[in-house]
C-alpha positions in Angstrom: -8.9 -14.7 1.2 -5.9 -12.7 1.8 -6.7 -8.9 1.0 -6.7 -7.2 4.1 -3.6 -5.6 5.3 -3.1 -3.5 8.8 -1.6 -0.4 7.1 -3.3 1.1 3.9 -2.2 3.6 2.0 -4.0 6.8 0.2 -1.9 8.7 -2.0 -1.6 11.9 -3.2 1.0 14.8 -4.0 0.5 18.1 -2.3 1.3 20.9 -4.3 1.8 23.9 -1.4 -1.5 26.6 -2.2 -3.1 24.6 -4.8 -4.7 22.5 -2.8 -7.6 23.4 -1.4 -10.0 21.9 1.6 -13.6 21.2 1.5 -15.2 22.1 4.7 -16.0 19.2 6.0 -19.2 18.1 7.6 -21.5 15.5 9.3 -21.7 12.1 7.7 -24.9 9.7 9.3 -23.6 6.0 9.2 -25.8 4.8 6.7 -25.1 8.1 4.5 -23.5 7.7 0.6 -20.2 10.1 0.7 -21.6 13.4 -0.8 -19.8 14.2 -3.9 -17.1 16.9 -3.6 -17.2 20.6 -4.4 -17.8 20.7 -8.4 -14.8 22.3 -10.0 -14.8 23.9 -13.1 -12.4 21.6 -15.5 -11.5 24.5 -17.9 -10.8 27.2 -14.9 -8.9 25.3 -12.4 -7.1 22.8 -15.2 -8.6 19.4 -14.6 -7.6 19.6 -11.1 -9.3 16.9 -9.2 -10.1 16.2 -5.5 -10.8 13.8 -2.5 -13.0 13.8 -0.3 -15.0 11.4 2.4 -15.5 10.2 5.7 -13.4 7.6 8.4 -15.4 5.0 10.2 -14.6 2.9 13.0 -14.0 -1.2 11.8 -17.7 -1.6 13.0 -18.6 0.7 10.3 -19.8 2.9 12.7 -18.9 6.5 12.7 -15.8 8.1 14.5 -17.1 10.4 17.7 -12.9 12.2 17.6 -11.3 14.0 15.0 -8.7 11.9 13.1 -5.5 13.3 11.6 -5.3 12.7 8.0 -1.9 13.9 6.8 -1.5 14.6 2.6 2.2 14.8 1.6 4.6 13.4 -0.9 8.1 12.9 -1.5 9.2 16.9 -3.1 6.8 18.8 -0.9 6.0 19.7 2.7 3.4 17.4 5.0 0.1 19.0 4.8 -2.4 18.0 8.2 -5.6 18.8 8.5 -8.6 17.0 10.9 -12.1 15.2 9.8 -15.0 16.5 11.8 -16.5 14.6 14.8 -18.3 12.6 12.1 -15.0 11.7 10.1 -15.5 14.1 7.3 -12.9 15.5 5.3 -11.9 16.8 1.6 -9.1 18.4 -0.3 -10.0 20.2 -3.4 -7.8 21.6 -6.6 -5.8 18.4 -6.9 -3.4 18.0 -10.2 -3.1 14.7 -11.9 -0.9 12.8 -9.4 0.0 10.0 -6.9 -0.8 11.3 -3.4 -0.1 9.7 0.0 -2.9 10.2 2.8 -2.0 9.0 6.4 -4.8 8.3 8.6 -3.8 8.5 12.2 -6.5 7.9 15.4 -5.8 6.7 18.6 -2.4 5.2 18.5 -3.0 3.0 21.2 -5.8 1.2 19.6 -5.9 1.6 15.5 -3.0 1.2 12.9 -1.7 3.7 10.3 -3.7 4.1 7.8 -1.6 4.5 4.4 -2.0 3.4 0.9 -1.0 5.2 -2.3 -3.9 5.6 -5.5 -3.4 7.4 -8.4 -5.5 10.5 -9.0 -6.2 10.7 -12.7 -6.7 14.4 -14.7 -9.8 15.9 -13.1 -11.0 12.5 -11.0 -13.0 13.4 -7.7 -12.6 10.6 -5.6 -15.1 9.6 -3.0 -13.5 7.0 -0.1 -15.0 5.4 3.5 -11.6 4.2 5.1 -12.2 2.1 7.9 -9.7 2.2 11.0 -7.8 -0.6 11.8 -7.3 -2.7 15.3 -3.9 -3.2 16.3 -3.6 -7.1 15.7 -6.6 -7.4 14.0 -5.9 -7.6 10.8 -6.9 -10.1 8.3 -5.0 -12.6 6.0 -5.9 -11.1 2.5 -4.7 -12.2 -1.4 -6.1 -11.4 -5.0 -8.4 -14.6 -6.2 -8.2 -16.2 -2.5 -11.0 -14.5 -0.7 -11.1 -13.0 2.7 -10.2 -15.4 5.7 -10.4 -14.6 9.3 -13.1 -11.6 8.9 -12.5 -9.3 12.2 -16.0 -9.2 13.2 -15.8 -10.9 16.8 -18.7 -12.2 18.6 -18.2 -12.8 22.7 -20.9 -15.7 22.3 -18.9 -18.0 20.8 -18.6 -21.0 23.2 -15.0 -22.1 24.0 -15.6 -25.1 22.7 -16.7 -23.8 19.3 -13.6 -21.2 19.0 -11.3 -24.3 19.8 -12.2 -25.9 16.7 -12.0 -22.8 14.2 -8.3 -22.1 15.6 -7.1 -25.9 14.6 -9.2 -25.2 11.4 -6.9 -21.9 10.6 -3.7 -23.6 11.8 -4.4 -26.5 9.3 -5.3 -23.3 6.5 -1.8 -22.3 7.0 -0.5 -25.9 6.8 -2.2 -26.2 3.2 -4.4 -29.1 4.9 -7.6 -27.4 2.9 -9.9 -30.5 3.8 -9.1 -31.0 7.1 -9.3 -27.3 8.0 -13.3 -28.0 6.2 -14.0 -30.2 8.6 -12.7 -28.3 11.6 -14.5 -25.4 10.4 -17.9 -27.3 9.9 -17.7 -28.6 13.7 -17.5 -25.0 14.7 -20.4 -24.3 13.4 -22.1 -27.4 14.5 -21.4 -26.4 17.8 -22.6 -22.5 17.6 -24.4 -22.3 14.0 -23.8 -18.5 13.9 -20.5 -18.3 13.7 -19.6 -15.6 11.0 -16.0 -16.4 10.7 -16.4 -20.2 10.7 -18.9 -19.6 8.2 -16.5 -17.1 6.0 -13.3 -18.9 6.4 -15.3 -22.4 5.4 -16.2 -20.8 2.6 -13.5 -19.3 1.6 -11.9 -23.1 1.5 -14.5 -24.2 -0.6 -13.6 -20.8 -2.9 -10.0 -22.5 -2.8 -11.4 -26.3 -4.1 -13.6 -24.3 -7.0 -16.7 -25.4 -4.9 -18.7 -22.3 -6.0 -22.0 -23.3 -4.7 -20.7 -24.5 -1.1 -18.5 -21.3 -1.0 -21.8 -19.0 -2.1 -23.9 -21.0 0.3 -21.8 -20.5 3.3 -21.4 -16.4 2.9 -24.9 -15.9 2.3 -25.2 -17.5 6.1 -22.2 -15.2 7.1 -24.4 -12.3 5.6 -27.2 -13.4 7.4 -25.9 -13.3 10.9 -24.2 -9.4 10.0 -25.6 -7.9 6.8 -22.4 -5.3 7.2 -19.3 -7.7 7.7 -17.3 -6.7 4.9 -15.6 -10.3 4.2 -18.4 -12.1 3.5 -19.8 -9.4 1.2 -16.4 -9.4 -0.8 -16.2 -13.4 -0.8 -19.5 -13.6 -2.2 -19.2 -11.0 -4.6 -16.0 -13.0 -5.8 -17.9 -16.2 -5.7 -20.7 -15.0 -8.4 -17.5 -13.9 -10.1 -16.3 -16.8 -10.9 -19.8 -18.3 -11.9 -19.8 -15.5 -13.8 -23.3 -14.4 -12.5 -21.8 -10.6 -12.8 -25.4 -8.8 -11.6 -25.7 -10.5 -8.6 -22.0 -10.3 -8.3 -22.1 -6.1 -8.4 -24.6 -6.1 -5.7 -22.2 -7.6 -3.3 -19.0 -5.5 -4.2 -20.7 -2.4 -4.4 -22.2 -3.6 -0.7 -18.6 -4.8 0.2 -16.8 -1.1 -1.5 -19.4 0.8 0.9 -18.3 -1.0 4.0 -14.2 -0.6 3.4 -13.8 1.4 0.1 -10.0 0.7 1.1 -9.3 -2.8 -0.4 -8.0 -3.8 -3.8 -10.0 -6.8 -4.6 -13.3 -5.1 -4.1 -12.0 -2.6 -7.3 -10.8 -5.8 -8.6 -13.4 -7.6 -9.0 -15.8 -5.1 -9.7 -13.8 -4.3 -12.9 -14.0 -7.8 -14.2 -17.5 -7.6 -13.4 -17.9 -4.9 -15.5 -15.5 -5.8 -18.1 -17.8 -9.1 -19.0 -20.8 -6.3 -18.5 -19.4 -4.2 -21.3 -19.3 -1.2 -18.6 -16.1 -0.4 -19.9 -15.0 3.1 -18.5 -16.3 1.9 -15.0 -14.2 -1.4 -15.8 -11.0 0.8 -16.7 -11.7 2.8 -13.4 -11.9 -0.2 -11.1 -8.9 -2.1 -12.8 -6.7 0.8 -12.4 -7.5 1.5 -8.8 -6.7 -2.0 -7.7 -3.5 -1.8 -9.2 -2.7 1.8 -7.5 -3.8 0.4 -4.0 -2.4 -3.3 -4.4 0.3 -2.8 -6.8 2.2 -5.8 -8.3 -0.2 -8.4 -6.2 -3.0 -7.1 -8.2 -1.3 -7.7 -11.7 -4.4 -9.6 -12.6 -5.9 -5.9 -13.5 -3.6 -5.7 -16.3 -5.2 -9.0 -17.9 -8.8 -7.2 -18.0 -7.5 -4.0 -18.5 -6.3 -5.9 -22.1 -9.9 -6.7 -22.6 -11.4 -3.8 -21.8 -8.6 -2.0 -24.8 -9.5 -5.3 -26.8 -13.5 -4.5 -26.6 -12.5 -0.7 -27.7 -10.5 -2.0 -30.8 -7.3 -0.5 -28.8 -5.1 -3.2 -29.9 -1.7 -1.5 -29.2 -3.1 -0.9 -25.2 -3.9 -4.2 -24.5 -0.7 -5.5 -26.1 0.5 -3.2 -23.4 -1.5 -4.4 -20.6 -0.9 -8.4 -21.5 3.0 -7.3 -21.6 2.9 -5.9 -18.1 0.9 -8.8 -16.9 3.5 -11.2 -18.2 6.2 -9.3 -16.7 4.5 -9.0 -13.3 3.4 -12.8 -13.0 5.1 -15.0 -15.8 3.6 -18.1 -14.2 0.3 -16.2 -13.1 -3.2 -18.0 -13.4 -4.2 -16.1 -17.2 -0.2 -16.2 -18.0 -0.8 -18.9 -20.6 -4.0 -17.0 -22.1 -2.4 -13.8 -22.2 0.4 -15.1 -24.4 -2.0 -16.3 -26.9 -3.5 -13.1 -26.6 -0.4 -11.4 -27.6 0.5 -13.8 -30.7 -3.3 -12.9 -32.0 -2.6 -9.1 -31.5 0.3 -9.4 -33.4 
């Protein structure tokens, strides 16, 4: 389940003195990111704004400032610091692609950089986890999340011996014997939240829903807030299309690292099938601003979600920029029938 990268990027343009800062403020770990400052639509043009807090990969909250750097390719680097909570907001944004840089401790967390597109008067709200150096995870649209960084020092030697032939054999493509290396892992120490994630995530592979479901559930048992399992699960009741139970997990999974594209991914084909279509068209687009081409999947349900409005020249659109983006992709053959109906 592919979908974690060590460098993310937030983007935004800065625009010299029209952008403002929020003063920022004290965040408790369990808190929901307060909205940002209202602004007026008609008085300040539909400028929009960011704001939110950085946590550490435990979720837990940063005790340092962090430097969070706003700049774009025309315009002069803009820095400013969170609070000792990880706070921070910029205010009076135009309609724009924006690049934040997250920067702590270089000798123990990655740059944090991702570029998102801020829509006319759109007040974003993001938790962005740091990032251990060389701890990142293998992540891919539709795959699930393998190798979840939540370590445990319990695990006997024994036990981690067998998960490391298990993930050598994942990137072999041997899917069943990694499955049984994973299962005699877990045999040895039965809470062992990776072995239980990446197992499942092989069953996600092989289309065994329930075996995939069953084995994050006992991930999520053992850590409630490991982000992986929340994500793979969420994806799992995807695909059995049991899209209420599915939300519950990926708005569990976007409060833990509001950061990764296949959480906004699947939570807009969630929605989509829910007829929530202007959260669907919300979530679609952000996982194509934060994953780009990987995430060309969006486009599909973005064509549904224009199709369920009776936009039939948008989701033409949207089906052609699929095709273009994966010719050979999983809906490819779908999405030309599509198009020949819309015609």
């Amino acid at each position: 389940m592919s979908i974690r990268s060590t460098a993310f990027r937030f983007c935004f343009i800065v625009i010299g003195s029209a952008i403002a800062l929020f003063p920022v403020q004290a965040y408790a770990q369990d808190d929901v990111v307060p909205p940002p400052t209202p602004i007026n639509s008609r008085s300040e043009g539909g400028r929009g704004s960011i704001a939110g807090r950085v946590v550490l990969p435990s979720g837990q909250p940063v005790s340092d400032r962090i430097k969070i750097t706003l700049s774009d390719i025309r315009n002069p680097e803009l820095t400013i610091y969170t609070d000792n909570n990880g706070g921070f907001g910029f205010a009076n944004l135009p309609e724009a692609i924006y690049t934040l840089e997250i920067s702590g401790d270089p000798k123990l967390y990655e740059v944090i950089t991702q570029e998102v597109r801020l829509l006319r008067g759109m007040h974003a709200r993001l938790v962005i986890n740091l990032k251990e150096k060389n701890a990142s995870a293998n992540r891919k649209p539709g795959g699930g999340v393998v190798s979840a960084t939540e370590a445990d020092v319990n695990v006997p030697a024994p036990a981690k011996r067998e998960y490391e032939k298990g993930v050598a054999l994942v990137n072999e493509g041997k899917i069943q014997q990694a499955i049984d290396r994973f299962k005699q892992a877990i045999m040895i120490y039965p809470k062992y939240l990776v072995a239980h994630n990446d197992l499942g995530t092989q069953y996600l592979k092989l289309k065994s829903l329930s075996e995939a479901a069953e084995q994050f559930e006992l991930a999520i048992e053992i850590n409630p807030k490991a982000f992986n399992p929340q994500l793979n699960l969420g994806i799992a009741l995807v695909e059995q299309k049991e899209y209420l139970s599915a939300m519950d997990h990926l708005r569990l999974a976007a409060s833990i690292d509001s950061s990764s594209p296949a959480v906004h991914l699947y939570t807009g084909i969630a929605s989509t099938a829910m007829d929530e279509l202007e959260e669907a068209a919300r979530e679609l687009s952000t996982a194509l601003s934060m994953g780009g081409t990987e995430y060309s999947l969006a486009h599909f349900y973005l064509a549904h979600v224009h199709m369920k409005k009776g936009e039939r020249d948008e989701a033409a659109q949207e089906l052609k920029a699929y095709l273009a983006q994966a010719p050979e992709g999983e809906r490819a053959a779908q999405a030309r029938r599509m198009l020949e109906q819309l015609k």
